[in-house]
C-alpha positions in Angstrom: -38.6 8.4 -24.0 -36.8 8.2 -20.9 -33.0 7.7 -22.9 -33.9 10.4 -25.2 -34.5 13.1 -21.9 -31.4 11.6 -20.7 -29.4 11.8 -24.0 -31.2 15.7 -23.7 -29.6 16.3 -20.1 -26.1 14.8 -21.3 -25.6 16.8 -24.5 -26.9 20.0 -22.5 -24.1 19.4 -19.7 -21.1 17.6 -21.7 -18.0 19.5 -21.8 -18.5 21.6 -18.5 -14.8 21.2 -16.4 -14.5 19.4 -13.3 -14.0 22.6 -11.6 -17.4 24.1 -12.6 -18.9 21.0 -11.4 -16.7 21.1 -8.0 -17.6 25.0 -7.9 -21.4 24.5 -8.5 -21.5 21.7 -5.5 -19.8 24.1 -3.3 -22.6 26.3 -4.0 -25.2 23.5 -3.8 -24.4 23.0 -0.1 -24.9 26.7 0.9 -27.8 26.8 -1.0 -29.4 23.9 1.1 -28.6 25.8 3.9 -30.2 29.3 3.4 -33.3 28.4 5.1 -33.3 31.4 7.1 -34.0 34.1 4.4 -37.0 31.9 3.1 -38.7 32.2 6.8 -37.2 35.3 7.3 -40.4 37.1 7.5 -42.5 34.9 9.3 -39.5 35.1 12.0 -39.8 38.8 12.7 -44.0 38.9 12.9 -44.5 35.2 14.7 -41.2 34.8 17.0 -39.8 38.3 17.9 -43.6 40.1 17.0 -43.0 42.7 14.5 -45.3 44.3 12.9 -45.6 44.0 9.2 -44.4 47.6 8.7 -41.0 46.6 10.9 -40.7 43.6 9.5 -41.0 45.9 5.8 -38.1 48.2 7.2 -35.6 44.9 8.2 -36.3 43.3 4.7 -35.3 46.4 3.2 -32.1 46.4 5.0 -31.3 42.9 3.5 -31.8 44.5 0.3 -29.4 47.4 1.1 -26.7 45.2 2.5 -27.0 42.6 -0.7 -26.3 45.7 -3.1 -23.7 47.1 -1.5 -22.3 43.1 -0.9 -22.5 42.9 -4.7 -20.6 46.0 -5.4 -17.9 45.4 -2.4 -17.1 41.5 -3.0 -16.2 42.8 -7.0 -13.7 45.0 -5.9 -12.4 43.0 -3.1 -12.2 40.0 -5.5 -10.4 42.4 -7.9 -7.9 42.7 -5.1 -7.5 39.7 -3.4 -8.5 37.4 -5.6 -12.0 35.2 -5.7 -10.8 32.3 -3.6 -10.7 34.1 -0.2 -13.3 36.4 -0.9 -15.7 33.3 -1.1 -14.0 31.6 1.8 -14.3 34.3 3.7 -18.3 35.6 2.7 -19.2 31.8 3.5 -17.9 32.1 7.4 -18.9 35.1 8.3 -22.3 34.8 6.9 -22.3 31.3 9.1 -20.9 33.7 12.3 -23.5 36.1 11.8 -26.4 33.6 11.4 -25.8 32.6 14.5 -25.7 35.3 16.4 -29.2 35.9 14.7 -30.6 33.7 17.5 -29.9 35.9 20.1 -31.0 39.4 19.3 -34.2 40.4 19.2 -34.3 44.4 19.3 -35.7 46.2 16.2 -32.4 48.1 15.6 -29.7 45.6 16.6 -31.7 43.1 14.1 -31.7 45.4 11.3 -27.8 46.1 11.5 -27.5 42.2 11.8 -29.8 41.6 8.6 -27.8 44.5 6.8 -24.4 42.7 7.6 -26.0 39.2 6.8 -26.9 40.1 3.5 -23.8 42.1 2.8 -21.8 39.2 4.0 -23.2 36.5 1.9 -23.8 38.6 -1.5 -20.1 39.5 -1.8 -19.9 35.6 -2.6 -21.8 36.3 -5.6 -19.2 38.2 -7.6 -16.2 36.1 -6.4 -18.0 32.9 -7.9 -18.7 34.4 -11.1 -15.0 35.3 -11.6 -13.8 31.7 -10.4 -16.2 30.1 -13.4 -15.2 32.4 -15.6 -11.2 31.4 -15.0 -12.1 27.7 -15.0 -13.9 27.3 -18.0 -13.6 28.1 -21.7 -15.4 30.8 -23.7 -16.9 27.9 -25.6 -18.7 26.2 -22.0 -18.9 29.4 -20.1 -22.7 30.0 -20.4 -23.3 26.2 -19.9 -20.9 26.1 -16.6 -23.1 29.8 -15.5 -26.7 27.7 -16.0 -24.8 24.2 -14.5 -24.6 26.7 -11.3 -28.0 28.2 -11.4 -28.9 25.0 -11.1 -27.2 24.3 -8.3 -29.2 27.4 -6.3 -32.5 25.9 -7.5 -32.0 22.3 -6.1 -30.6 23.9 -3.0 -33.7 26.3 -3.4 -36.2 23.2 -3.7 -34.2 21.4 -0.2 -33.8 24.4 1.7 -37.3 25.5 2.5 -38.8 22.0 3.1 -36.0 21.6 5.3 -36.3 25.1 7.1 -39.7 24.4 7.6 -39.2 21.0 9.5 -36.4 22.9 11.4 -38.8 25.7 12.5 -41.4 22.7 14.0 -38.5 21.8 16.1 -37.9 25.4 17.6 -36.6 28.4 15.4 -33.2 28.7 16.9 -32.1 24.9 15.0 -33.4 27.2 11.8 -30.6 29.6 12.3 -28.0 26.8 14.1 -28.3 24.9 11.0 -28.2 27.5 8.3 -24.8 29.3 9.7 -23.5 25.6 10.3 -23.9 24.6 6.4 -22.0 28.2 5.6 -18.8 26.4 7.4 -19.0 23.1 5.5 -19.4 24.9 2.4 -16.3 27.2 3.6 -14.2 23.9 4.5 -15.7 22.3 1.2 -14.5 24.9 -0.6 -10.7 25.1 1.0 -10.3 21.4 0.7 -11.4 21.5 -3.1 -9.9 25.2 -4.0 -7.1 26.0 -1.6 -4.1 27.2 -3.4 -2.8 23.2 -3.4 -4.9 21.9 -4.2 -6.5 23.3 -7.1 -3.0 23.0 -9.0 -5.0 19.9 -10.8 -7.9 22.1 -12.4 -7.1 23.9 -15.1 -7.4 27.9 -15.8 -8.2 29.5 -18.4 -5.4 31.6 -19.8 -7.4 35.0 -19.2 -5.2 37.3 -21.5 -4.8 35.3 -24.1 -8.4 34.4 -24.7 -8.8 38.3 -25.0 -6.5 38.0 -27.4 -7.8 35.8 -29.7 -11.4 37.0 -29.5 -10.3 40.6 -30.4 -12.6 42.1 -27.9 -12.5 45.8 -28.7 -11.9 48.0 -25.9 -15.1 49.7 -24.1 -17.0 52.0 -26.6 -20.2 52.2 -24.4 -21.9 53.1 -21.2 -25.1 52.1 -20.1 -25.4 55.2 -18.5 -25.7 57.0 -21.8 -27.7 53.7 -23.9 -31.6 54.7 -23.8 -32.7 51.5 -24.5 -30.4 50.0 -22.3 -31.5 52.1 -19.4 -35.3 51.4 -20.1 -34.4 47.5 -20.3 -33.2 48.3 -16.8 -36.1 49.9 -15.9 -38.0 47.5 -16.9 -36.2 44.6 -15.3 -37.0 46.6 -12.1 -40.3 46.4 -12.2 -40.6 42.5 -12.7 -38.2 42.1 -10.3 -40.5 44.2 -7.9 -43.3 41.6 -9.2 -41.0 38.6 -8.5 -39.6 39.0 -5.5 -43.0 39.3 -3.9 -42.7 35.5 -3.9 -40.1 35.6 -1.5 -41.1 38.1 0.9 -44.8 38.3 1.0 -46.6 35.3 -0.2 -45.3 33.4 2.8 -46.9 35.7 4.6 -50.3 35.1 2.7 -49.9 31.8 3.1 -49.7 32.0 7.2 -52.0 34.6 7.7 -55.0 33.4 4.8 -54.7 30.5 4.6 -53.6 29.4 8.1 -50.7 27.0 7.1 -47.5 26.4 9.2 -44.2 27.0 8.9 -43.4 23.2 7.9 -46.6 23.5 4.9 -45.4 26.7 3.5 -41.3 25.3 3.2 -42.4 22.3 1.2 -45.6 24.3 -1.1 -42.3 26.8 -1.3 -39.7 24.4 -2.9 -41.6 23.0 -5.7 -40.1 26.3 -7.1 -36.7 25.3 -6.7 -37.8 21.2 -7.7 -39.5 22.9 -11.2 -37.0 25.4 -12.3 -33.8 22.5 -11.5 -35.7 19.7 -13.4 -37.4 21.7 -16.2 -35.4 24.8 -16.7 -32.1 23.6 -19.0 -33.8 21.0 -21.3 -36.4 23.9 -21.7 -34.2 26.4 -22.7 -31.8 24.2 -24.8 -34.9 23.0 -27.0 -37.2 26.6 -27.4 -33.5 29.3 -27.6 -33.7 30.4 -30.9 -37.3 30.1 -32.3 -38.3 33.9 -30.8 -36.4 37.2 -29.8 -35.6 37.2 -25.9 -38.2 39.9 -25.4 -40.4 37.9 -26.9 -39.5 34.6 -24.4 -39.8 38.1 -21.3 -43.2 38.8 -22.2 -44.3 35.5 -22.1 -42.6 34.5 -18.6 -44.3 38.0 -17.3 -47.7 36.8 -18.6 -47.2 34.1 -16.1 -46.2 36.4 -13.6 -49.2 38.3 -14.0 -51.3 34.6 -14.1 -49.5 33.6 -10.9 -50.5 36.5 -8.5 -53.7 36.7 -10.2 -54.8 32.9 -8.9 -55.1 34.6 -5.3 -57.6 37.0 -6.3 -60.2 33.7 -7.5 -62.3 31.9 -5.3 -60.5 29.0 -4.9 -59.4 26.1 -3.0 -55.7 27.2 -0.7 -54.3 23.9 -2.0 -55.1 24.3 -5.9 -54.6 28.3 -5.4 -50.8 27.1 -3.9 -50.2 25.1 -6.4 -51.4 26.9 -9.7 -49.3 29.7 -8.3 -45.7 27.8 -7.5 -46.6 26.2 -11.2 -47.3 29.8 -13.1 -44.2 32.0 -11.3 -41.8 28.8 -12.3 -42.7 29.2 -15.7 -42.8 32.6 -15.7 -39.6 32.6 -14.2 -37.4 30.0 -16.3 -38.7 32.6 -19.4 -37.9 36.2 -18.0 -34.8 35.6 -15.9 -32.3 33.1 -18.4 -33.8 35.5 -21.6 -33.3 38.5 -19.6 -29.6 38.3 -18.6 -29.3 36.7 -22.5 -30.4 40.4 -23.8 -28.3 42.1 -21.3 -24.8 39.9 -22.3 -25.7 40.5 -25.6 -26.7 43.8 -26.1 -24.0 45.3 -25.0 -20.7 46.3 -27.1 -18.3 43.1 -26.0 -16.0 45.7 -24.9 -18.2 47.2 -22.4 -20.4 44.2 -21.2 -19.1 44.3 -17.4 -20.7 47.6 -17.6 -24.0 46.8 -18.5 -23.7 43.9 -16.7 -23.7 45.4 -13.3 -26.4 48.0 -14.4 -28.7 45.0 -14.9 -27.2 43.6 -11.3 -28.2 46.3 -9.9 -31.8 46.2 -11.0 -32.6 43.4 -8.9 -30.6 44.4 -6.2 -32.5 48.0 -5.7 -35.8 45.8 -6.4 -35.1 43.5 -3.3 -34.6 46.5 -1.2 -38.0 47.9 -3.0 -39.8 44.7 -2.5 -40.6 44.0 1.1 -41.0 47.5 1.8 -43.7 47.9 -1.2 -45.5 44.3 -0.4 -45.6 44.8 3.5 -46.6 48.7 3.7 -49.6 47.4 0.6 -50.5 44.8 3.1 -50.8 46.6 5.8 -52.5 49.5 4.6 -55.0 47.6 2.4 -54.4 44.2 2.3 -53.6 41.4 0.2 -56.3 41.5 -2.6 -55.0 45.1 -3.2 -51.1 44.4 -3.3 -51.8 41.4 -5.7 -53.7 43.6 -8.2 -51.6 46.2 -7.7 -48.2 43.3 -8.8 -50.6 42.1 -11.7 -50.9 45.8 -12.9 -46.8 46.1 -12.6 -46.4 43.0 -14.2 -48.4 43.9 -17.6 -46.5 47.6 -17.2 -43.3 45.8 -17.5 -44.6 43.8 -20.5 -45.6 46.9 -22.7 -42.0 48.3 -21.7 -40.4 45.4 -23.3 -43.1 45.1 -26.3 -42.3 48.5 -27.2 -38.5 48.2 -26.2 -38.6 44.8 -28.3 -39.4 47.0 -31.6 -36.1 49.2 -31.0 -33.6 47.5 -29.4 -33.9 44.1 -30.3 -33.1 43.7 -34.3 -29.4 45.1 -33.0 -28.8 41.7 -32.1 -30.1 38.1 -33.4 -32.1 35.9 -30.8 -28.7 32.8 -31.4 -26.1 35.2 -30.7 -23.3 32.9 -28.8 -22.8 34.9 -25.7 -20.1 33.0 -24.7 -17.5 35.5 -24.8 -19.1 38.3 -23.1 -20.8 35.8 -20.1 
């Protein structure tokens, strides 16, 4: 049993270039670090004694600074290239960490959460160009899931760590955090710099084009129906999702009475699941149903997940049927989702549609906090989980319906590889 999951894992993985790997650790090492947006909102309300409402409005700035992050770290990579942009996004978002531990008014903090976010997300697009040049159209969607994984072991270290940080005093939370963001930026010039990546090789960009014969854009997503509902659609379980990160914490403090060092460990058997299950999951079950069909399922599980805090039961087994049913749900809405959206699209237009889909989640983590918190404070938490359950099963009759339209354009084992 245990050589087969192993021969599983190996076959999954084999192929991917050393500089995916190298890339993906880079990655790994920030990830561990980003502590500080998992406690994020138990910072504002417990340390510096926000109300939920303020602490709604500072969320929402991260959100605002991570989309327009997104959109500026494109074009500057466009410009400049991807290895300084991700240098660069990795030490100031370290600088501005810091500085996080002195500043406490409600303004100043929201400009500082705004530059944090924008900061850090202009990484995001830099990375996904330096994958794309280090690895063939063959490996390319295996080298973009080798670094998901990557964020969801960080994911599973980081708030088990953050949490033992914030027993210690909630100043080592932010020391540490902007501290890793310089290792990862000297990690990543040691490994990348100009020198001495001469060794890795690069993928000869035009001439892959070439050979493909990808047709020049035909499309806009601006002007695709179905595409636009997709996106739509993808909004509102993001809007379901992300309540994970930005308000169950808070249930978990303020119900159940845990502390910081409970909720970072209950928190990263997210990260644990989705890094151990997630690839040998999706390399047996791709294929055997649409991708709508493998959405609907995960957002049945988002609907199970918030749904759990509405029974009467134990804080332990309510914690833990939760982080079990949102993992699930997640390792089936977010891999089939972004599947759909590479695949939907003409080749020739797939950057396009792309960043529409991008841009979903980014304008549902500005939506998020400020939806959970203003719920919560207004009438509470039973009312904000019913109303994410309801959201959840309004995003699954989108895609059912969607499903009956849009997906017969393209088969469930289309090889995105060239449009990733």
């Amino acid at each position: 049993m245990i050589t087969k999951l192993y021969r599983h894992w190996r076959d999954a993985f084999s192929g991917i270039p050393a500089a995916v790997w190298l890339l993906s650790l880079v990655s790994l090492v920030n990830r561990c670090g980003s502590m500080a947006v998992v406690f994020l909102s138990l910072y504002l309300t417990s340390r510096l004694g926000y109300s939920v409402e303020q602490a709604g409005y500072v969320l929402g700035c991260y959100g605002a600074g991570a989309l327009l992050g997104t959109w500026l770290g494109g074009r500057l990579t466009d410009r400049f290239g991807h290895y300084g942009v991700m240098v660069w996004s990795l030490a100031l978002t370290g600088v501005v960490l810091i500085a996080l531990v002195w500043l406490t008014d409600f303004v100043v903090v929201c400009a500082s959460v705004f530059t944090l976010s924008l900061v850090s997300d202009a990484f995001r697009p830099a990375n996904s160009v330096a994958i794309a040049r280090y690895s063939s159209p063959e490996v390319r969607t295996r080298s973009v899931s080798l670094f998901r994984m990557s964020i969801n072991l960080g994911w599973a270290v980081a708030p088990a760590l953050g949490g033992l940080l914030v027993s210690l005093g909630w100043m080592w939370l932010f020391w540490v955090d902007g501290l890793t963001c310089f290792l990862a930026a000297g990690l990543l010039i040691w490994l990348f710099s100009p020198k001495a990546a001469r060794g890795f090789a690069e993928v000869d960009t035009a001439s892959s084009a070439s050979s493909t014969a990808v047709p020049e854009p035909t499309a806009s997503p601006y002007r695709d129906g179905p595409y636009l509902a997709f996106a739509l659609f993808t909004l509102l379980n993001a809007l379901v999702f992300m309540q994970f990160v930005w308000t169950v914490p808070l249930f978990f403090k303020e119900a159940y009475h845990w502390n910081e060092r409970t909720i970072g460990l209950v928190t990263a058997l997210n990260g644990l699941f989705v890094f151990l299950v997630e690839m040998p999951m999706i390399y047996s079950i791709e294929g055997r149903l649409s991708r709508l069909q493998f959405v609907r399922r995960g957002l049945v599980l988002y609907a199970v997940a918030f749904a759990v805090f509405l029974l009467p039961l134990s804080p332990l087994w309510a914690a833990l049927l939760f982080i079990v049913a949102i993992s699930f749900g997640e390792m089936l809405v977010m891999p089939f989702s972004t599947n759909f959206a590479f695949t939907y699209a003409a080749k020739g237009s797939a950057g396009s549609y792309m960043a529409l889909y991008s841009i979903s989640y980014s304008i549902a983590n500005i939506l998020a906090p400020l939806f959970g918190t203003q719920v919560i404070a207004r009438w509470g938490y039973f009312s904000l989980w019913t109303l994410v359950c309801v959201l959840a099963l309004l995003s699954l009759i989108g895609f059912w319906f969607l499903e009956k339209k849009a997906e017969p354009r393209r088969p469930a084992t289309v090889d995105v590889s060239a449009t990733a």
